[in-house]
PyMOL Python script that loads the backbone (N, CA, C, O; Angstrom):
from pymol import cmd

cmd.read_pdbstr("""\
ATOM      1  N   UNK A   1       3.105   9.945  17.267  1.00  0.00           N
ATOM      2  CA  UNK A   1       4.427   9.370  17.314  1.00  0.00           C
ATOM      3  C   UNK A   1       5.212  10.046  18.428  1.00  0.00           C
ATOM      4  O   UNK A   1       5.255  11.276  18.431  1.00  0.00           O
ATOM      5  N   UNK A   2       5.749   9.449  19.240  1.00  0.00           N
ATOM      6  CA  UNK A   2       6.526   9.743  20.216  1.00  0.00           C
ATOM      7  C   UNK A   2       8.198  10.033  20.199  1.00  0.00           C
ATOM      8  O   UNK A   2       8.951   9.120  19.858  1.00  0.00           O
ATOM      9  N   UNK A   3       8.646  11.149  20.527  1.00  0.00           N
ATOM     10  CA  UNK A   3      10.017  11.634  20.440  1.00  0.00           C
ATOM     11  C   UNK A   3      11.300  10.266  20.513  1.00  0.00           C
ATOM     12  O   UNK A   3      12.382  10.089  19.953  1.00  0.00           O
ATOM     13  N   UNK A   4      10.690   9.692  21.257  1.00  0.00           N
ATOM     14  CA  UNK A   4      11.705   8.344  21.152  1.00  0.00           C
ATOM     15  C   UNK A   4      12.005   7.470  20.523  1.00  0.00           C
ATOM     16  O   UNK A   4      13.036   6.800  20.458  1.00  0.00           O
ATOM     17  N   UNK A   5      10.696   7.439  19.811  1.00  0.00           N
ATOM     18  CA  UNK A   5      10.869   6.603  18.644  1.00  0.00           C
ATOM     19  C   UNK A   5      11.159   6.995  17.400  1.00  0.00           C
ATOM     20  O   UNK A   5      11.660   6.314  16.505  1.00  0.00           O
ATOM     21  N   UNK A   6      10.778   8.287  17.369  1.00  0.00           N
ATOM     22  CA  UNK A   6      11.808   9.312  16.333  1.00  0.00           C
ATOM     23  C   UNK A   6      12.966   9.380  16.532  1.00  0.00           C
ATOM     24  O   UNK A   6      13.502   9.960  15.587  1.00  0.00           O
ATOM     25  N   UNK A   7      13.801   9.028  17.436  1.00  0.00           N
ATOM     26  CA  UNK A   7      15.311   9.008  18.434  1.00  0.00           C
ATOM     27  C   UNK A   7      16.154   7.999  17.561  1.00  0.00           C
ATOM     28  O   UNK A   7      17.347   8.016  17.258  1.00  0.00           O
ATOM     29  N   UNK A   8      14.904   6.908  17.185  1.00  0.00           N
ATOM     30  CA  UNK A   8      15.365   5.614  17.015  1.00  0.00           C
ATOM     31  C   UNK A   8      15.329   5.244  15.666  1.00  0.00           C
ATOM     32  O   UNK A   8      15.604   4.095  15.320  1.00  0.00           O
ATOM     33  N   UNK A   9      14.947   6.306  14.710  1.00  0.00           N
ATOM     34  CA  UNK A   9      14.639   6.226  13.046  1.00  0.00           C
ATOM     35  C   UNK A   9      16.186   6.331  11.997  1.00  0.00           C
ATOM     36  O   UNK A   9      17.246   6.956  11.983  1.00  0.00           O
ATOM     37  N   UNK A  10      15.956   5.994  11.742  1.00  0.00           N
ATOM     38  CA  UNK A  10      17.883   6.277  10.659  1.00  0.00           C
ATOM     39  C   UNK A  10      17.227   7.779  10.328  1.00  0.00           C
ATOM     40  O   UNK A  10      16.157   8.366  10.495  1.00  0.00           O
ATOM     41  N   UNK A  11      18.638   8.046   9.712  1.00  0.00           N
ATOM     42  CA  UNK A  11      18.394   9.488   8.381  1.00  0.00           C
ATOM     43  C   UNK A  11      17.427   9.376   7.337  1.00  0.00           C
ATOM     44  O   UNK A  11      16.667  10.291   7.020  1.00  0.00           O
ATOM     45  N   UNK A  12      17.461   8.191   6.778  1.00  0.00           N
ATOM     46  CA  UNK A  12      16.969   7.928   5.636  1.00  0.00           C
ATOM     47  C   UNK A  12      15.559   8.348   6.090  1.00  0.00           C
ATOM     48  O   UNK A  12      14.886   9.358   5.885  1.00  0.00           O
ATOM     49  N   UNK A  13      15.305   6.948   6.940  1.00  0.00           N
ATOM     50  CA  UNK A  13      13.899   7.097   7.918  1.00  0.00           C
ATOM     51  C   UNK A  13      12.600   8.257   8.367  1.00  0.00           C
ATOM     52  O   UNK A  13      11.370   8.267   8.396  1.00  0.00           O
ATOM     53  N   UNK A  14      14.212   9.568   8.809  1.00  0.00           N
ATOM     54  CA  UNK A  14      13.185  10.166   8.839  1.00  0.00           C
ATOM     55  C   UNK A  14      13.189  11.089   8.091  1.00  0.00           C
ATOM     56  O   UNK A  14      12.571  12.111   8.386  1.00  0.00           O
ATOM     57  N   UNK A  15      13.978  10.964   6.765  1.00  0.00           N
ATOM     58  CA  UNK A  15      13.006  12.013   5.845  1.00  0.00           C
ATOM     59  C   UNK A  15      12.127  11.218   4.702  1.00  0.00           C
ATOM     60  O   UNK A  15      11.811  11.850   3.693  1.00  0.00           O
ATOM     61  N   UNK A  16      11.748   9.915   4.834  1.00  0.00           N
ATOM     62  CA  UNK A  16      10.818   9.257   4.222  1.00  0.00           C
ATOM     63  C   UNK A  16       9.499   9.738   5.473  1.00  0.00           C
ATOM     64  O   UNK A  16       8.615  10.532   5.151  1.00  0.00           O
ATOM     65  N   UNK A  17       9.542   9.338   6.380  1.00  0.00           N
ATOM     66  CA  UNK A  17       8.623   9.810   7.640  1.00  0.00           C
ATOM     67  C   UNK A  17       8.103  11.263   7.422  1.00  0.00           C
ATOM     68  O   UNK A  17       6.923  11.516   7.664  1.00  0.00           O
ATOM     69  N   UNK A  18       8.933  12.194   6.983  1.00  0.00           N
ATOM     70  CA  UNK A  18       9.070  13.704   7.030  1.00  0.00           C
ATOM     71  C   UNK A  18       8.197  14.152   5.978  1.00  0.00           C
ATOM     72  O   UNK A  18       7.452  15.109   6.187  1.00  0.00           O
ATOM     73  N   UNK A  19       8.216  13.381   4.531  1.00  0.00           N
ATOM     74  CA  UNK A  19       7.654  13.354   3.353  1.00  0.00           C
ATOM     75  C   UNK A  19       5.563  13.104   3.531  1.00  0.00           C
ATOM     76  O   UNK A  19       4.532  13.662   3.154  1.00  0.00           O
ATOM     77  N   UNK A  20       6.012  11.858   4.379  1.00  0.00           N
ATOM     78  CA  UNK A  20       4.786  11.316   4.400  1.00  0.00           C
ATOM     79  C   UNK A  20       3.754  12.040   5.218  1.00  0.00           C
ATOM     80  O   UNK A  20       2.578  12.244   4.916  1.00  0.00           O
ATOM     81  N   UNK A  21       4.460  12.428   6.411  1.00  0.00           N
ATOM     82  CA  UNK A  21       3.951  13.358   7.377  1.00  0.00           C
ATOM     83  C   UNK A  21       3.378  14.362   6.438  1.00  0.00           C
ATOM     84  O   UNK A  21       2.170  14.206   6.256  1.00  0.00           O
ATOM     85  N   UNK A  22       4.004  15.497   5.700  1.00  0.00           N
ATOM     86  CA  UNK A  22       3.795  16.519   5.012  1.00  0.00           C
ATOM     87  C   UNK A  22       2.589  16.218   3.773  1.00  0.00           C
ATOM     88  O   UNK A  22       1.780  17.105   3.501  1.00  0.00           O
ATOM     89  N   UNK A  23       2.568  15.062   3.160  1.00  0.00           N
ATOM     90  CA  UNK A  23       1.161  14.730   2.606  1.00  0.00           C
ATOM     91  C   UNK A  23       0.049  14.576   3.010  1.00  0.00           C
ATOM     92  O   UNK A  23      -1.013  14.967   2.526  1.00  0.00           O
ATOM     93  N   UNK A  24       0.376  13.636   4.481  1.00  0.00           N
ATOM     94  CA  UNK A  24      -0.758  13.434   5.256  1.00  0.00           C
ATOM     95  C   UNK A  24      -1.608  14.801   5.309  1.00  0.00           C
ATOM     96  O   UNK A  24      -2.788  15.103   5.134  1.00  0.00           O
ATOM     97  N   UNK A  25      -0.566  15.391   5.598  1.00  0.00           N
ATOM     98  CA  UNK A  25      -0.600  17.398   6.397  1.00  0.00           C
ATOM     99  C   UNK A  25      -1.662  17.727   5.198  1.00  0.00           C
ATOM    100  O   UNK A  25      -2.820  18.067   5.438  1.00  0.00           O
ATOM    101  N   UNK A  26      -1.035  17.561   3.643  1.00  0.00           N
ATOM    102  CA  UNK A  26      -1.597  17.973   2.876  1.00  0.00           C
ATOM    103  C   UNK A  26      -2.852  17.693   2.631  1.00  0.00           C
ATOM    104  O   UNK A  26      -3.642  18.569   2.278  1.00  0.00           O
ATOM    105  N   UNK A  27      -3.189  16.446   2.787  1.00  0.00           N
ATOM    106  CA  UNK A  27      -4.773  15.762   2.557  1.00  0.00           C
ATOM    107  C   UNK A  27      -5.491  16.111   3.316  1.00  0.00           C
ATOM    108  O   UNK A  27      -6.550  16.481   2.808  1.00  0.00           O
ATOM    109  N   UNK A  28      -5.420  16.236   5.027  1.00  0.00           N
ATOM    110  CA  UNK A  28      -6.128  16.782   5.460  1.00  0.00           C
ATOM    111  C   UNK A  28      -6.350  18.277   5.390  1.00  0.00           C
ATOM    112  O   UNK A  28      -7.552  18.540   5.416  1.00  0.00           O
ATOM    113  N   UNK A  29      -5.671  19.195   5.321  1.00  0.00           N
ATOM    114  CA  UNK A  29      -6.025  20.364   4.866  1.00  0.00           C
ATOM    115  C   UNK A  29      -7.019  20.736   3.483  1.00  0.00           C
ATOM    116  O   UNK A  29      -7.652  21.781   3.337  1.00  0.00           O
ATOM    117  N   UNK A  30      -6.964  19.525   2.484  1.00  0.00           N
ATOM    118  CA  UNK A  30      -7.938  19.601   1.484  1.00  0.00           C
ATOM    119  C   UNK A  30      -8.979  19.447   2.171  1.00  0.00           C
ATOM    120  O   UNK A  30      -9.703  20.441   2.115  1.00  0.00           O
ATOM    121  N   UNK A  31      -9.543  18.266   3.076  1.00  0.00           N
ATOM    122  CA  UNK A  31     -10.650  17.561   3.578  1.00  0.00           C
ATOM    123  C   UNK A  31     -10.843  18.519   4.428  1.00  0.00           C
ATOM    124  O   UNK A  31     -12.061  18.588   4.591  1.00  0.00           O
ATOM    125  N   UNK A  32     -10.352  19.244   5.018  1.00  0.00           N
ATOM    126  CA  UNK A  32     -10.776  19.910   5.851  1.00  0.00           C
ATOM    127  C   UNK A  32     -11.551  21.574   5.414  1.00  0.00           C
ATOM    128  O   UNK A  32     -12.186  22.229   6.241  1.00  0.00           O
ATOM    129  N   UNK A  33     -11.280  22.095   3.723  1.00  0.00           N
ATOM    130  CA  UNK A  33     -11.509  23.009   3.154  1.00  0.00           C
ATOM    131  C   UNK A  33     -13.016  22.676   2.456  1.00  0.00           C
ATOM    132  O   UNK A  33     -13.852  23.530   2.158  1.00  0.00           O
ATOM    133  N   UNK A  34     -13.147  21.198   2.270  1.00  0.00           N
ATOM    134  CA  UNK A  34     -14.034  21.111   1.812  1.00  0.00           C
ATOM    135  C   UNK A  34     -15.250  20.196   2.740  1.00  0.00           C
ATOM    136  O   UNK A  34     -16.091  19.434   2.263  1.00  0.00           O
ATOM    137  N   UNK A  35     -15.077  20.480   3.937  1.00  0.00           N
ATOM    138  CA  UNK A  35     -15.849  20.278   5.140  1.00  0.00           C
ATOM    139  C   UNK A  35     -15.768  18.213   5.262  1.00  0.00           C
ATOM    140  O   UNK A  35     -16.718  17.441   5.395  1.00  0.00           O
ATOM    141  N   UNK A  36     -14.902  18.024   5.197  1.00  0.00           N
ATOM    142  CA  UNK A  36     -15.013  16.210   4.912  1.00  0.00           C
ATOM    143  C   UNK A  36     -14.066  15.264   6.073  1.00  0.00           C
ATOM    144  O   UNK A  36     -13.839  14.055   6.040  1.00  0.00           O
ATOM    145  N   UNK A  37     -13.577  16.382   7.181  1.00  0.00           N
ATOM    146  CA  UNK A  37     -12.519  15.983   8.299  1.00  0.00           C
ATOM    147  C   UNK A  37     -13.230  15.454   9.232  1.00  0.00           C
ATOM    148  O   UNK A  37     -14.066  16.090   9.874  1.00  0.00           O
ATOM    149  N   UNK A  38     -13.008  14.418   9.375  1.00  0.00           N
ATOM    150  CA  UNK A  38     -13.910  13.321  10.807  1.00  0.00           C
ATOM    151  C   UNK A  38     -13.104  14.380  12.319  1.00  0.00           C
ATOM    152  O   UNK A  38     -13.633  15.315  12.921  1.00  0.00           O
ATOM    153  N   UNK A  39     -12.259  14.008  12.453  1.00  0.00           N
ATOM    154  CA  UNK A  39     -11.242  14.696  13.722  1.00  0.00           C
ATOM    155  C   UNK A  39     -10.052  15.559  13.400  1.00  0.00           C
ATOM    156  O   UNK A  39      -8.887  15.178  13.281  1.00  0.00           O
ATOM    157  N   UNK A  40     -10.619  17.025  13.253  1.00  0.00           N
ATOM    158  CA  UNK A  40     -10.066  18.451  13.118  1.00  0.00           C
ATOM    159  C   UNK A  40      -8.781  18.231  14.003  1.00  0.00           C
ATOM    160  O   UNK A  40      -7.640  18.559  13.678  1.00  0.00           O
ATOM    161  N   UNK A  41      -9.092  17.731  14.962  1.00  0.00           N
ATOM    162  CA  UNK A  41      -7.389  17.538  16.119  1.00  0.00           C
ATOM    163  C   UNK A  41      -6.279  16.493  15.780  1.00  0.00           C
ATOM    164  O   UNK A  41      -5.385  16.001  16.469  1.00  0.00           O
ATOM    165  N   UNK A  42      -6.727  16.290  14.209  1.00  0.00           N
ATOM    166  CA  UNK A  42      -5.655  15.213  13.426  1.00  0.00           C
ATOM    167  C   UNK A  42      -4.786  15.956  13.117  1.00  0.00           C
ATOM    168  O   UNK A  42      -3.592  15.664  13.171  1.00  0.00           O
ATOM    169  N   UNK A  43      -5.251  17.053  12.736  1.00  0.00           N
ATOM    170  CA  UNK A  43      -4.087  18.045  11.940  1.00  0.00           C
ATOM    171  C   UNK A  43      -3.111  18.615  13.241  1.00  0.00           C
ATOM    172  O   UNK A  43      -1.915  18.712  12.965  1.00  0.00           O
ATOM    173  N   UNK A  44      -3.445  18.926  14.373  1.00  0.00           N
ATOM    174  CA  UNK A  44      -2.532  19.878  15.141  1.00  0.00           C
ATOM    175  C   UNK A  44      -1.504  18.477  15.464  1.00  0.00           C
ATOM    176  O   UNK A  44      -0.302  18.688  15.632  1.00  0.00           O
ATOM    177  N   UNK A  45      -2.044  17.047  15.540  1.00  0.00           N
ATOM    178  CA  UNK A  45      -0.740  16.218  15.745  1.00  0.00           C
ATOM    179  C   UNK A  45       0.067  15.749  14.870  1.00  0.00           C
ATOM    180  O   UNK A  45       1.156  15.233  15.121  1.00  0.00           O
ATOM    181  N   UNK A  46      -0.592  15.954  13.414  1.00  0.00           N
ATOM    182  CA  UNK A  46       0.313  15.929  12.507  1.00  0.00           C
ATOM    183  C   UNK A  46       1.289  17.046  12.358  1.00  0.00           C
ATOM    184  O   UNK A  46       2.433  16.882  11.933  1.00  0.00           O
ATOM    185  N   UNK A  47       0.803  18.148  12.713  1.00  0.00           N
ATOM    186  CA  UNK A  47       1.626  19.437  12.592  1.00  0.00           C
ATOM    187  C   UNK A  47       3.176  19.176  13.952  1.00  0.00           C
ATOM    188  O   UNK A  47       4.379  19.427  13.873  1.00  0.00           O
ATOM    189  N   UNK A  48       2.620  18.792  14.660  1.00  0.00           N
ATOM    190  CA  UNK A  48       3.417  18.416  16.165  1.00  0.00           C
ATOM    191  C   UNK A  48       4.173  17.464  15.436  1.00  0.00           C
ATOM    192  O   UNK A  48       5.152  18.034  14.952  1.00  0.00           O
ATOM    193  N   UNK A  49       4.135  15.971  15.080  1.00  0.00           N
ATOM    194  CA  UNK A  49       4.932  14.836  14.506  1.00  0.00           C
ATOM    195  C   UNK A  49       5.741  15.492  13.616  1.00  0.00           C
ATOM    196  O   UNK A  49       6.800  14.869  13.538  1.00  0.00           O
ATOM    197  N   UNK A  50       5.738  16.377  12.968  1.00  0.00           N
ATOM    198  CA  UNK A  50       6.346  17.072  11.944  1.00  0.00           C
ATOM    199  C   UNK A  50       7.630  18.121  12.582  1.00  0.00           C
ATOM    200  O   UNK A  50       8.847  18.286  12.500  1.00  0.00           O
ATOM    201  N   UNK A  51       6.694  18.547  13.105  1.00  0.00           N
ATOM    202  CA  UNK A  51       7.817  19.489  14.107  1.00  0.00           C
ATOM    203  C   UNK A  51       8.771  18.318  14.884  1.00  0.00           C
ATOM    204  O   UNK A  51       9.929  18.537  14.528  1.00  0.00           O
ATOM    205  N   UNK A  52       8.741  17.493  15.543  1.00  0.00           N
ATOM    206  CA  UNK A  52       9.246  16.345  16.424  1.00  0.00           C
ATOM    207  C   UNK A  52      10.284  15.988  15.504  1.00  0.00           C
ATOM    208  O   UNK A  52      11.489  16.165  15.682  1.00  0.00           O
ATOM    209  N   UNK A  53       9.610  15.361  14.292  1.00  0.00           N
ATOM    210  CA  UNK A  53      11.289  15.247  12.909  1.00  0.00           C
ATOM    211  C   UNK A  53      11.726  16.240  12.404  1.00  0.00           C
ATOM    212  O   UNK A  53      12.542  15.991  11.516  1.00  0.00           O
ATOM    213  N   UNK A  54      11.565  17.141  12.558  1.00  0.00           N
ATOM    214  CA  UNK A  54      12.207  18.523  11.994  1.00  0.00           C
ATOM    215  C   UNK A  54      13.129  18.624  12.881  1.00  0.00           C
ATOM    216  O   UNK A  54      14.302  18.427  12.566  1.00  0.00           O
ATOM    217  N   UNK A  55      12.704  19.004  14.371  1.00  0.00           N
ATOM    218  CA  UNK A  55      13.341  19.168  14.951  1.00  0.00           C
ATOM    219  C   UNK A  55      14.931  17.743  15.444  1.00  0.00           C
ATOM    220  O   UNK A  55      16.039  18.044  15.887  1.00  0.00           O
ATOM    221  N   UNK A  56      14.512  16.612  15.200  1.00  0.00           N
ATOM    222  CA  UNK A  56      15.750  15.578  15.182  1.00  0.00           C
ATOM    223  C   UNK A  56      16.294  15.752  14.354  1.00  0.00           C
ATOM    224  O   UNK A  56      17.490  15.909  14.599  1.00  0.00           O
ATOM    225  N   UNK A  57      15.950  15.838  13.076  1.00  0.00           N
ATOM    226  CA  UNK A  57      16.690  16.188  11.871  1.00  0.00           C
ATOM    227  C   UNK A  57      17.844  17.355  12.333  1.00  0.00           C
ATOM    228  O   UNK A  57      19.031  17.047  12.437  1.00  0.00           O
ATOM    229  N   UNK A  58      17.476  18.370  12.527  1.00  0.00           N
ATOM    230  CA  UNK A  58      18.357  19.563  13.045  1.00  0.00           C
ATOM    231  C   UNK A  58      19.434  19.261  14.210  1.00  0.00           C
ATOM    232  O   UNK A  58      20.618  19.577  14.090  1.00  0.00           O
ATOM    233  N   UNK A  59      18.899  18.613  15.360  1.00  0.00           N
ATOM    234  CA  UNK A  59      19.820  18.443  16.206  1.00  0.00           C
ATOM    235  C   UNK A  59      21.079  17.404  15.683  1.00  0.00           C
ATOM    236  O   UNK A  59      22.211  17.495  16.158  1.00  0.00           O
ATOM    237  N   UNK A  60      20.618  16.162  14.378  1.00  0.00           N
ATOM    238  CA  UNK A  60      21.462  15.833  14.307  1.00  0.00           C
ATOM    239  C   UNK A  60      22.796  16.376  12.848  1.00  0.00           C
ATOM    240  O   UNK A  60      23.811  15.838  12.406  1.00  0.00           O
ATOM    241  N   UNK A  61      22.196  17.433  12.590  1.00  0.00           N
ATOM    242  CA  UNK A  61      22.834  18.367  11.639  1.00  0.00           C
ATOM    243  C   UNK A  61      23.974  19.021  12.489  1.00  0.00           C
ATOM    244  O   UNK A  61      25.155  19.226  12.210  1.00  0.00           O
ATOM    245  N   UNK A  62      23.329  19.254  13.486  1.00  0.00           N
ATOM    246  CA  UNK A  62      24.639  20.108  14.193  1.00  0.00           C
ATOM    247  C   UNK A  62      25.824  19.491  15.237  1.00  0.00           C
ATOM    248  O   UNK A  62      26.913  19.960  15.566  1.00  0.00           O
ATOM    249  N   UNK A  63      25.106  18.182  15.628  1.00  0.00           N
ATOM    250  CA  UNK A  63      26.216  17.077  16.223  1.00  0.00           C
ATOM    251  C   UNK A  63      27.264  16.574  15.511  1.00  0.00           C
ATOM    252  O   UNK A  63      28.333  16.144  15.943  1.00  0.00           O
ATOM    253  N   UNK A  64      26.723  16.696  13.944  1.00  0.00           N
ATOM    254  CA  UNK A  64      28.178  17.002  13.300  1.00  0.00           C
ATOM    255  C   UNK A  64      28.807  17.875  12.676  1.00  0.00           C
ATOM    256  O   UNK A  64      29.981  17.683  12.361  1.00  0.00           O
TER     257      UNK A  64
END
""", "prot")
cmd.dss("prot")
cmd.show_as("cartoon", "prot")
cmd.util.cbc("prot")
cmd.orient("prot")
């Protein structure tokens, strides 16, 4: 997911996005403990997409 289109998500948006992200996060870290992860480099962009709404979330905490 690209920063811009995170730009373009409501509030609501992105902490439904934020939620989902963080399960995703979660499932693969199971699959990945129990050797069952097709592409190990899923997780570092889920970890990144996560950070990307964390970080909008924050900037728009402090614009107001």
């Amino acid at each position: 997911m690209k920063a811009s289109e995170i730009r373009e998500l409501s509030d609501v948006e992105l902490g439904d996005k934020l939620k989902d992200l963080k399960a995703e996060l979660f499932n693969l870290r199971f699959q990945h403990a129990i050797n069952q992860l097709d592409n190990p480099m899923r997780l570092a962009h889920i970890k990144k997409d996560i950070a990307r709404v964390k970080t909008q979330i924050r900037q728009r905490q402090l614009a107001v």
